[in-house]
C-alpha positions as CSV (number, residue, x, y, z in Angstrom):
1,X,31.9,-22.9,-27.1
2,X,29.3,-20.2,-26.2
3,X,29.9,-16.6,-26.7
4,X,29.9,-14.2,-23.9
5,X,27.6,-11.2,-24.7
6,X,27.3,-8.0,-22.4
7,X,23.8,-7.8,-23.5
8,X,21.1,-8.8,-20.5
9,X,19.4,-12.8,-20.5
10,X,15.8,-12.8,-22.1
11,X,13.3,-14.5,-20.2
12,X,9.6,-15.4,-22.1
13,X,6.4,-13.7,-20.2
14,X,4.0,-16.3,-20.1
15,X,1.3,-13.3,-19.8
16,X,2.2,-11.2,-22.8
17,X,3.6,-14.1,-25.2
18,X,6.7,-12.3,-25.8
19,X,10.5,-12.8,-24.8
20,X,11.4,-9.6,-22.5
21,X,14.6,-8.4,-20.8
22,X,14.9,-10.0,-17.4
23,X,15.1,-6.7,-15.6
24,X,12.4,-5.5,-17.4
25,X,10.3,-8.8,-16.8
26,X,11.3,-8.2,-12.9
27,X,10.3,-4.6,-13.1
28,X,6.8,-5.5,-14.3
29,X,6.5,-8.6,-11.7
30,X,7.2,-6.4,-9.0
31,X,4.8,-3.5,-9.6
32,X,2.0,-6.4,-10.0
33,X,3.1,-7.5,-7.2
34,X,2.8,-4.1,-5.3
35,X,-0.8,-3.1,-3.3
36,X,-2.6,-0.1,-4.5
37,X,-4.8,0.9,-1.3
38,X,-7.4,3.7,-1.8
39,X,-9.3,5.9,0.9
40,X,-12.7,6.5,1.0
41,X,-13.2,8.6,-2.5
42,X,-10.5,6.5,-4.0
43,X,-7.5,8.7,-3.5
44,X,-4.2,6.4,-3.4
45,X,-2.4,6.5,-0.5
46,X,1.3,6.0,0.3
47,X,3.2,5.8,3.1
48,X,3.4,8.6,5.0
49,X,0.3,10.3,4.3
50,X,-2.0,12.3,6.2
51,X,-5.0,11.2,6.8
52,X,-8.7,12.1,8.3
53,X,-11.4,10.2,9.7
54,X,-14.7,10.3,7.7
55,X,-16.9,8.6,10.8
56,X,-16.7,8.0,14.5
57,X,-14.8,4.9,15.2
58,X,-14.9,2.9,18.7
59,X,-11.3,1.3,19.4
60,X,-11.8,-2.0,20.5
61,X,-9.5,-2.4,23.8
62,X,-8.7,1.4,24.3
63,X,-12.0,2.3,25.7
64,X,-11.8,5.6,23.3
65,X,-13.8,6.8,20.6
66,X,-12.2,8.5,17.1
67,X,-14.1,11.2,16.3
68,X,-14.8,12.2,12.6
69,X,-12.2,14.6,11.2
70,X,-9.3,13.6,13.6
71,X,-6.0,13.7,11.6
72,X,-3.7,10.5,11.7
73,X,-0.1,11.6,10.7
74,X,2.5,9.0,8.9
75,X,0.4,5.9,7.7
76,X,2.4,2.9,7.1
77,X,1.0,0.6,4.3
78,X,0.5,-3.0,5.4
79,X,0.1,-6.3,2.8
80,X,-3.7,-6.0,2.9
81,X,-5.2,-2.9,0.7
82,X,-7.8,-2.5,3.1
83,X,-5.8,-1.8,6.3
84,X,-3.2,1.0,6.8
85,X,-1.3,0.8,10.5
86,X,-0.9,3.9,12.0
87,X,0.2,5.7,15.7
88,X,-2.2,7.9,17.7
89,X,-1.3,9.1,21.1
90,X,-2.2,6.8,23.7
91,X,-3.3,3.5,21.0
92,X,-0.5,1.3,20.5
93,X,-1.1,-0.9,17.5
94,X,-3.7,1.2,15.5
95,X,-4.8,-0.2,12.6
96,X,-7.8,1.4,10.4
97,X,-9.7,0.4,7.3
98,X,-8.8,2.0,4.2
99,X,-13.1,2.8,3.5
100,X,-13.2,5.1,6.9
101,X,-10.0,7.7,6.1
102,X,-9.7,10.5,4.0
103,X,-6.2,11.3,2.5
104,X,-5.6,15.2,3.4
């Protein structure tokens, strides 16, 4: 007959070589598992940041031009950690690359 235990099921981390708790193990899974997305000079952003433009950028199917140094408020992170979706008045749909904002 097995013993019941309160303590936690260890699980072995085929990356480390060493038998972990398996909250811990899921812990560390899921912050590999999470995008780190950087502006321009490498500043990680988040969601919800503040952002600025660092050069002009033509939308494609709005017929308008970002200029540099607009502000874009409340980014949302999206899977890619180049891309970062975003709302200006008058785009619907806006998404920028990561290498043309500035976090503020």
């Amino acid at each position: 007959m097995r013993e019941q235990t309160s303590d936690e099921d260890y699980v072995f981390d085929e990356a480390s070589g060493e038998w972990l708790p398996a909250s811990e193990l899921a812990a560390k899974q899921g912050a590999a598992d999470a995008v780190e997305v950087r502006d321009a000079v490498g500043n990680l952003l988040a969601d919800g940041d503040q952002v600025t433009l660092i050069k002009d950028l033509t939308v494609k199917g709005a017929g308008q031009t970002l200029k540099r140094g607009t502000l874009i408020k409340s980014i949302r992170l999206t899977g890619d950690p180049q891309e970062i979706d975003c709302r200006y008045e008058g785009i619907k749909g806006l998404v920028l690359r990561a290498e043309f904002v500035k976090k503020r």
